[in-house]
C-alpha positions as a Python dict, from the first residue, in 0.01 Angstrom:
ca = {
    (1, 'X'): (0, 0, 0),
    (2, 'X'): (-19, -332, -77),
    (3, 'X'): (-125, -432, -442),
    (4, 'X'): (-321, -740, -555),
    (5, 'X'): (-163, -878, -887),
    (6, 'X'): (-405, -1136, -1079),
    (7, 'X'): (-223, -1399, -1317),
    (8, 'X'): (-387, -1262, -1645),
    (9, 'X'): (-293, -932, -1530),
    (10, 'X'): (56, -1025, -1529),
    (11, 'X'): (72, -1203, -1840),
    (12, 'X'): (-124, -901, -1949),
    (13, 'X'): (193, -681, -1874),
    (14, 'X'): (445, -944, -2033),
    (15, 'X'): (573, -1063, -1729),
    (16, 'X'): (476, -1402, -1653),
    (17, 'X'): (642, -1517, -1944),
    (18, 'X'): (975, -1355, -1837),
    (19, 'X'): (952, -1466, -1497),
    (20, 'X'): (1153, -1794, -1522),
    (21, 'X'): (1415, -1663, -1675),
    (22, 'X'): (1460, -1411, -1438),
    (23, 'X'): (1436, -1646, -1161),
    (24, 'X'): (1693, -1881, -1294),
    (25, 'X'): (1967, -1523, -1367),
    (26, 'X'): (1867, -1475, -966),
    (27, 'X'): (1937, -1813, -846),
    (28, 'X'): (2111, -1708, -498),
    (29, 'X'): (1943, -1363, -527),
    (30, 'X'): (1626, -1346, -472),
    (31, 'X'): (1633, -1070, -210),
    (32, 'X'): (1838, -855, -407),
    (33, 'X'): (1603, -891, -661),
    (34, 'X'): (1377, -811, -420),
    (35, 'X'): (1550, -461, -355),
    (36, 'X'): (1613, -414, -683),
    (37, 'X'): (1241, -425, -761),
    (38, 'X'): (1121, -232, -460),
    (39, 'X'): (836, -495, -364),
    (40, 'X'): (811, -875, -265),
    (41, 'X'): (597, -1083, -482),
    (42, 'X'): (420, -1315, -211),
    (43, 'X'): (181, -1610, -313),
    (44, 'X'): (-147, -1618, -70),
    (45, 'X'): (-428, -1859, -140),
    (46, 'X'): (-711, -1639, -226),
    (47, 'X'): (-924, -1454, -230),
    (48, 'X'): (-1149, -1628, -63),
    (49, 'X'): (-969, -1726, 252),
    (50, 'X'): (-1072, -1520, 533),
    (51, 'X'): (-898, -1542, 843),
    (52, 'X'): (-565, -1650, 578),
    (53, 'X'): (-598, -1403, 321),
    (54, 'X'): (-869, -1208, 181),
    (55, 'X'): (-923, -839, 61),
    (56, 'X'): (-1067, -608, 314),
    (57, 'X'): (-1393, -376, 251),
    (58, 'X'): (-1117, -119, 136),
    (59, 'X'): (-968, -455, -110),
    (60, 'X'): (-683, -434, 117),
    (61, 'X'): (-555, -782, 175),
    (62, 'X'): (-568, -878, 556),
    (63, 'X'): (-511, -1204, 723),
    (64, 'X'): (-268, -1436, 934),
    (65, 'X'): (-79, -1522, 572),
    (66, 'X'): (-57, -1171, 440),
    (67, 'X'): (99, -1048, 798),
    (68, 'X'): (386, -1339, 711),
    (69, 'X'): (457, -1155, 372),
    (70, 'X'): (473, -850, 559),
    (71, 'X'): (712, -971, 795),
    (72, 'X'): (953, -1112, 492),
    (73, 'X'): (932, -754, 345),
    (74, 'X'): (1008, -549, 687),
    (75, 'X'): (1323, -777, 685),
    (76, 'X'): (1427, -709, 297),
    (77, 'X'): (1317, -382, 239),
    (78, 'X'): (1285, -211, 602),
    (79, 'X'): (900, -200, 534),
    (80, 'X'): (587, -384, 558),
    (81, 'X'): (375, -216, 330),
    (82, 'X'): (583, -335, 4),
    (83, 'X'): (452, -615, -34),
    (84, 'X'): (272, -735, -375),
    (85, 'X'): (-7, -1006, -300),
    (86, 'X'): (-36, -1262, -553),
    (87, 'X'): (-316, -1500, -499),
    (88, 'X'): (-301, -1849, -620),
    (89, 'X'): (-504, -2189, -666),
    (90, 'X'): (-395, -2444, -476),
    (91, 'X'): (-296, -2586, -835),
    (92, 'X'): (-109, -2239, -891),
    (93, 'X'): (109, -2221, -639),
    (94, 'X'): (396, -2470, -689),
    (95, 'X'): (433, -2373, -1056),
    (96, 'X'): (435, -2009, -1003),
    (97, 'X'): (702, -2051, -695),
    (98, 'X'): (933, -2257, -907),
    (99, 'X'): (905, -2022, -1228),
    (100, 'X'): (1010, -1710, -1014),
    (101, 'X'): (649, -1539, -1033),
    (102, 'X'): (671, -1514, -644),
    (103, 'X'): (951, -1504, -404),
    (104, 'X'): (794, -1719, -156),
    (105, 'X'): (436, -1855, -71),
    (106, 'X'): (283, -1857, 293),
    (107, 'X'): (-37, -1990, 139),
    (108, 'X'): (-92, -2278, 392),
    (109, 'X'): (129, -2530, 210),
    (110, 'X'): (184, -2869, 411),
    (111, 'X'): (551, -2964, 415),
    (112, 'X'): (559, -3327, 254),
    (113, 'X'): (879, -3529, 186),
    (114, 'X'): (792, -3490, -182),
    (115, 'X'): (748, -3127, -196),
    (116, 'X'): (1110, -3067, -22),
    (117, 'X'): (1273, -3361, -259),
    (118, 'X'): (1103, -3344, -518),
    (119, 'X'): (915, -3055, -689),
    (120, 'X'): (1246, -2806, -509),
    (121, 'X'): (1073, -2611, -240),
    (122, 'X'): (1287, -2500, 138),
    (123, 'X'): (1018, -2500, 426),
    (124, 'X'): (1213, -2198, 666),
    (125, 'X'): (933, -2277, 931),
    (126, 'X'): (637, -2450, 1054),
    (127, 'X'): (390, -2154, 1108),
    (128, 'X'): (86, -2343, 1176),
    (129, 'X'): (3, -2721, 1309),
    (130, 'X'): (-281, -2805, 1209),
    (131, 'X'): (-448, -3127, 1083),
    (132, 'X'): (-691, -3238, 804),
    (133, 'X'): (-1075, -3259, 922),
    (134, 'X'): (-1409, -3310, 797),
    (135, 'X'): (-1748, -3054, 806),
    (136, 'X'): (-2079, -3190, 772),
    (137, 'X'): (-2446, -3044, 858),
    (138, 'X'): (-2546, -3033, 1208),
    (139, 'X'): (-2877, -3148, 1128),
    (140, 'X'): (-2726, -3437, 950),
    (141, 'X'): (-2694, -3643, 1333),
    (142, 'X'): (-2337, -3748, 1161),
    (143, 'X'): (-2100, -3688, 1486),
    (144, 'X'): (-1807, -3918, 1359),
    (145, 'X'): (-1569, -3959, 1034),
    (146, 'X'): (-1643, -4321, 1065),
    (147, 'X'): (-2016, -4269, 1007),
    (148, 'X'): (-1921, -4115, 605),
    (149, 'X'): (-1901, -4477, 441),
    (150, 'X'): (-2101, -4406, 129),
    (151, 'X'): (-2091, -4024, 134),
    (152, 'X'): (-2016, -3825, -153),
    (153, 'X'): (-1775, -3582, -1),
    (154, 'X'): (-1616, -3258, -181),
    (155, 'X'): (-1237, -3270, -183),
    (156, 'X'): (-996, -3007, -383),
    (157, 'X'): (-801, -3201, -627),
    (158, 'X'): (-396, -3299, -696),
    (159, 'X'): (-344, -3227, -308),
    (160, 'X'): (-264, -3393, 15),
    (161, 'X'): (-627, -3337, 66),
    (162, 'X'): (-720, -3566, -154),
    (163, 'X'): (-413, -3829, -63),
    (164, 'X'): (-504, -3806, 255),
    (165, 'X'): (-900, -3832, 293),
    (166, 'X'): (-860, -4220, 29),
    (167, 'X'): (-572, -4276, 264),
    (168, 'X'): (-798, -4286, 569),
    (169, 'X'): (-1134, -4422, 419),
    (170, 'X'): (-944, -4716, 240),
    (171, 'X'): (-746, -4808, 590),
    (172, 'X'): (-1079, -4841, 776),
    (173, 'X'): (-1222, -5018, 465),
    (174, 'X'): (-1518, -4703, 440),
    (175, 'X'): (-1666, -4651, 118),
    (176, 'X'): (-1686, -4253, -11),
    (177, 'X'): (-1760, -4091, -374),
    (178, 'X'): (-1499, -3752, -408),
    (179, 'X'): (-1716, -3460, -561),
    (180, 'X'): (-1359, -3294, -708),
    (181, 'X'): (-1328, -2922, -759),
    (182, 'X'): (-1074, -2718, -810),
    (183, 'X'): (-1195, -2396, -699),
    (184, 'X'): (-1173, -2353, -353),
    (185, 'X'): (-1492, -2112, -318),
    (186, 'X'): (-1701, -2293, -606),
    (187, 'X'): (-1580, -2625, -404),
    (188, 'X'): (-1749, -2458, -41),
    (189, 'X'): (-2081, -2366, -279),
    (190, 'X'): (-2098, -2724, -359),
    (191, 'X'): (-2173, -2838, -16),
    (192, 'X'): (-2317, -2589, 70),
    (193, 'X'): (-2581, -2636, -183),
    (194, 'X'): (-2585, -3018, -99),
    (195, 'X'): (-2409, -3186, -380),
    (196, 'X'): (-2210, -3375, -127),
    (197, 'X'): (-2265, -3463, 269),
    (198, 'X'): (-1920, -3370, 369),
    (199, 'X'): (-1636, -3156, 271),
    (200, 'X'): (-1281, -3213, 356),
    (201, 'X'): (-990, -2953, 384),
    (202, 'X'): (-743, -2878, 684),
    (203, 'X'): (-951, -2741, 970),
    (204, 'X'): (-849, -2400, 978),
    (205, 'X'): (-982, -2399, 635),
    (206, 'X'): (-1289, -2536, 701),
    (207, 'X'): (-1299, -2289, 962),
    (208, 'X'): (-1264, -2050, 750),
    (209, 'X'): (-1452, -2168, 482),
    (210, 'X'): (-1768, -2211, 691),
    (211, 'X'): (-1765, -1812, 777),
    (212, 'X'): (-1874, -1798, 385),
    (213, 'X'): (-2166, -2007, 451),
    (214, 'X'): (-2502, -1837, 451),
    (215, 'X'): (-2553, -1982, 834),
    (216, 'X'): (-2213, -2101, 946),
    (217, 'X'): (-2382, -2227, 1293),
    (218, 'X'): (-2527, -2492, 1123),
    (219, 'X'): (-2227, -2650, 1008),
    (220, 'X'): (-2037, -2893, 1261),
    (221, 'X'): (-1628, -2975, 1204),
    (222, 'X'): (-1603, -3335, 1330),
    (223, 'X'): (-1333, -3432, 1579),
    (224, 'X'): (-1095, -3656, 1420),
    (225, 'X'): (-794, -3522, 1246),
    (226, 'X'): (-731, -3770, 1013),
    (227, 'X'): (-381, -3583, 901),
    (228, 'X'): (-37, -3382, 1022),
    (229, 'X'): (-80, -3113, 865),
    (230, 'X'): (256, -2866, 969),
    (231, 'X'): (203, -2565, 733),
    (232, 'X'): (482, -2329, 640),
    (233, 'X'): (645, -2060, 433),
    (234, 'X'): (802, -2217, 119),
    (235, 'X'): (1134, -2125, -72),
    (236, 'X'): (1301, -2245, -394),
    (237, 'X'): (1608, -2412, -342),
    (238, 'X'): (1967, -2288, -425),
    (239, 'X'): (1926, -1951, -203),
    (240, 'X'): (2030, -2029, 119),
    (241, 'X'): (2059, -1642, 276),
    (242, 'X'): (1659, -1602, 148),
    (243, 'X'): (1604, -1926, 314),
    (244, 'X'): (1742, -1786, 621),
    (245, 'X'): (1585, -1402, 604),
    (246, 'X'): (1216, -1570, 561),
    (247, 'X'): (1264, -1804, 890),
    (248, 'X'): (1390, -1531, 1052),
    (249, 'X'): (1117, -1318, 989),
    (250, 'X'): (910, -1608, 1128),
    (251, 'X'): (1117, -1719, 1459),
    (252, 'X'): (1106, -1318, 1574),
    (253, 'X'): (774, -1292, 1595),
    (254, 'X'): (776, -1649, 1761),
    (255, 'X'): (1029, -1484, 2055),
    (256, 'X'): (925, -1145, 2047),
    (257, 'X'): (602, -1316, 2236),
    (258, 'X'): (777, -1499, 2459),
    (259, 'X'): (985, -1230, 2578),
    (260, 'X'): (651, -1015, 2670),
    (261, 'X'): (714, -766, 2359),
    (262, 'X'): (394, -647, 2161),
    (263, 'X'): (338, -371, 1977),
    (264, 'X'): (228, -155, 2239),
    (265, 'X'): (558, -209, 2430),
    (266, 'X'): (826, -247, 2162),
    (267, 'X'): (961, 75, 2137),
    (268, 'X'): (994, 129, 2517),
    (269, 'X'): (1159, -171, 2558),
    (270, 'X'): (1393, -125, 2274),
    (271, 'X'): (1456, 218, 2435),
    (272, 'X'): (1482, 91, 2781),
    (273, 'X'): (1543, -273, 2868),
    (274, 'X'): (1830, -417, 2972),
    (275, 'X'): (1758, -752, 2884),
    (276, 'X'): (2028, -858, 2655),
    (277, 'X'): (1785, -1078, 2470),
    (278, 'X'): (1551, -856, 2447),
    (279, 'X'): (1806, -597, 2317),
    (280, 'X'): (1883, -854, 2048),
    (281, 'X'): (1538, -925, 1912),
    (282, 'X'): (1481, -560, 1902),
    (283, 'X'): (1803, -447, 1771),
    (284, 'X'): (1885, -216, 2009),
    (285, 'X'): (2232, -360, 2006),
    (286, 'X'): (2229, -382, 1588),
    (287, 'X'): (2402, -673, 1561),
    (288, 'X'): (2179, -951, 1430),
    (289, 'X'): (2004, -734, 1123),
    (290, 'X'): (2273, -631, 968),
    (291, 'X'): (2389, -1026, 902),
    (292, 'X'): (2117, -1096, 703),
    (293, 'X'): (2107, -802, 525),
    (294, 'X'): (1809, -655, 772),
    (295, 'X'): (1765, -311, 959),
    (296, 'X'): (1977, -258, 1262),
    (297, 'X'): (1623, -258, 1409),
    (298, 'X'): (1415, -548, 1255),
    (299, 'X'): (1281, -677, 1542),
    (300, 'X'): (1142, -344, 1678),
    (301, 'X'): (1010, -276, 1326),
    (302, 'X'): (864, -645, 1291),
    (303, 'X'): (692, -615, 1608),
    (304, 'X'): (556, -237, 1594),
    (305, 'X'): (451, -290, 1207),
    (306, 'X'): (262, -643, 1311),
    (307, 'X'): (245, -753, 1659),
    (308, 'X'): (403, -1040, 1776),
    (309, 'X'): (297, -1366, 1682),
    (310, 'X'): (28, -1430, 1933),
    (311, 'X'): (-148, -1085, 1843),
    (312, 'X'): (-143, -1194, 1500),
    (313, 'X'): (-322, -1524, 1579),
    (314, 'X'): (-529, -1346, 1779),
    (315, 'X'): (-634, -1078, 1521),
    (316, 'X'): (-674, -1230, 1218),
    (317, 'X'): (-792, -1580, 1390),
    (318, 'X'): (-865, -1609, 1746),
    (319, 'X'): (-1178, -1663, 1911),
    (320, 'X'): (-1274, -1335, 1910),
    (321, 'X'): (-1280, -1334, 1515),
    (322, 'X'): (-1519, -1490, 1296),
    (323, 'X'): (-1306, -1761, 1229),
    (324, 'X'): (-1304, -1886, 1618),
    (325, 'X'): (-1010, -2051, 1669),
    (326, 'X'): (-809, -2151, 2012),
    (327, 'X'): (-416, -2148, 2002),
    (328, 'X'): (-426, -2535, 2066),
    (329, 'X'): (-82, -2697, 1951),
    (330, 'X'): (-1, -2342, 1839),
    (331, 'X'): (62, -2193, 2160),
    (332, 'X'): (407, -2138, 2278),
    (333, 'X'): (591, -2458, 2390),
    (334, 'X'): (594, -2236, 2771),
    (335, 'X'): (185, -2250, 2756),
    (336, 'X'): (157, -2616, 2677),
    (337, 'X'): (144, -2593, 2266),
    (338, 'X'): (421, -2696, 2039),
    (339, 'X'): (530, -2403, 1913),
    (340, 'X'): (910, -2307, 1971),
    (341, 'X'): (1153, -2123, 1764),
    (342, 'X'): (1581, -2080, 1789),
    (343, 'X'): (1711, -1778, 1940),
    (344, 'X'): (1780, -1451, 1813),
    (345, 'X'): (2148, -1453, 1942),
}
């Protein structure tokens, strides 16, 4: 079962004060920490981030994020269900990564120059491309960013959000007053209460964002991407074999589609096919997990426990969700999209 820990309840149990100690006595550890503790702490952006991360009618978490954690776990502890959710602020996240509090976020976080340099972080993969946009009212006949000089527009703060959306008005000398919140659901009430005429996050967000909206159909996301946005799962540095276990987890899923195996077919073809790389993703030959301290069978446990990664696209966020979205760059680099991951040999 996966268990939802709140920041006050953890300083409530004496823990988030400990936590950066730990994490520096585990520098170079942190799965066997992991082990040692039974359960991987792993930093979503929530709650409210359906599609990403967001507690079920059960207040089970479910979403594209969460199924990442679950895929780090299945390659540390054999299992996808230990997993501890720990949802975060945008403002949360970095501090509570670097003190140890979680073992690794997969909370949407844009890989900057700064963030890898900088403030410490490893980015094991790009799990989402994606780019910064704007939503306004349909009913507001705005069809184009460049028609927003003189809007007030709601914009999280201390982010690339906010770099980016000053970034883009200044260069095409466009006027715009930033309605700044922190929250990310009090920040989606403001609009959508009409406090400002736009609001600005990366589009899958705003995708996401809009399903909260009392009638999401009247909301329009405008066309220009004004940002790259590549979004992946972030690290501390100084622990190069986590580094490598967390893109690993990633880059199977990644193959695992592009061989053909999904969870209905995983276990057949791990018991049958004689595709040597399909043998290798699976583990039928058990030589790959065992490197990185993984099952024999990680792939074929990855794979049954979550699907590969287009079924988790398509479950949590595909057009057949609320959320709506196409694969766009995010289809496999054999289907016209970017995405493309090393080997499992």
């Amino acid at each position: 079962m996966i268990r939802r820990w709140t920041m006050a309840g953890l300083a409530a149990l004496g823990l988030a004060a400990a936590w950066p100690a730990a994490a520096q006595a585990q520098a170079g550890g942190t799965a066997e920490a992991i082990r040692a503790r039974g359960t991987l702490r792993c930093a979503v952006q929530g709650p409210t981030n359906p599609g990403f991360g967001a507690p079920d009618s059960r207040s089970e978490w479910q979403g594209f994020n969460v199924d990442l954690c679950r895929a780090i776990a299945v390659m540390v502890l054999g299992d996808a269900s230990r997993v501890t959710i720990v949802p975060l602020s945008t403002q949360a996240r970095f501090p509570a990564l670097q003190s140890g509090e979680v073992d690794v976020a997969t909370n949407s976080t844009t890989w900057t120059m700064q963030r890898d340099a900088q403030l410490g972080f490893n980015f094991p993969a790009t799990v989402f491309y994606d780019g910064q946009g704007i939503m306004v009212r349909r009913n507001s006949g705005i069809t184009s960013a460049a028609q927003l000089n003189g809007a007030t527009i709601c914009v999280p703060p201390g982010t690339t959000t906010e770099l980016n959306i000053t970034d883009w008005m200044r260069a095409r000398n466009l006027r715009f007053t930033p309605l700044v919140i922190e929250n990310r659901a009090d920040l989606t009430q403001a609009y959508g209460a009409g406090r400002c005429d736009a609001i600005t996050f990366d589009s899958t967000i705003l995708s996401s964002q809009r399903t909260t909206l009392p009638n999401p159909a009247e909301h329009l996301i405008l066309p220009e991407r004004i940002s790259k946005e590549p979004l992946g799962l972030a690290v501390r540095h100084g622990d190069d074999r986590f580094f490598d276990i967390v893109a690993w987890s990633f880059f199977t899923l990644v193959n695992a589609e592009e061989l053909g195996i999904t969870r209905a077919n995983a276990r057949e073809l791990f018991r049958t096919s004689q595709d040597p790389a399909i043998r290798r993703l699976l583990g039928a030959d058990g030589s790959l997990g065992p490197l990185l301290g993984a099952p024999a069978d990680y792939g074929l446990r990855l794979v049954e426990a979550l699907g590969n990664y287009g079924e988790i696209f398509e479950r949590h966020l595909g057009p057949n969700t609320p959320i709506g979205l196409e694969r766009g760059m995010n289809r496999l680099h054999t289907q016209g999209g970017i995405l493309y991951a090393p080997p499992n040999r």
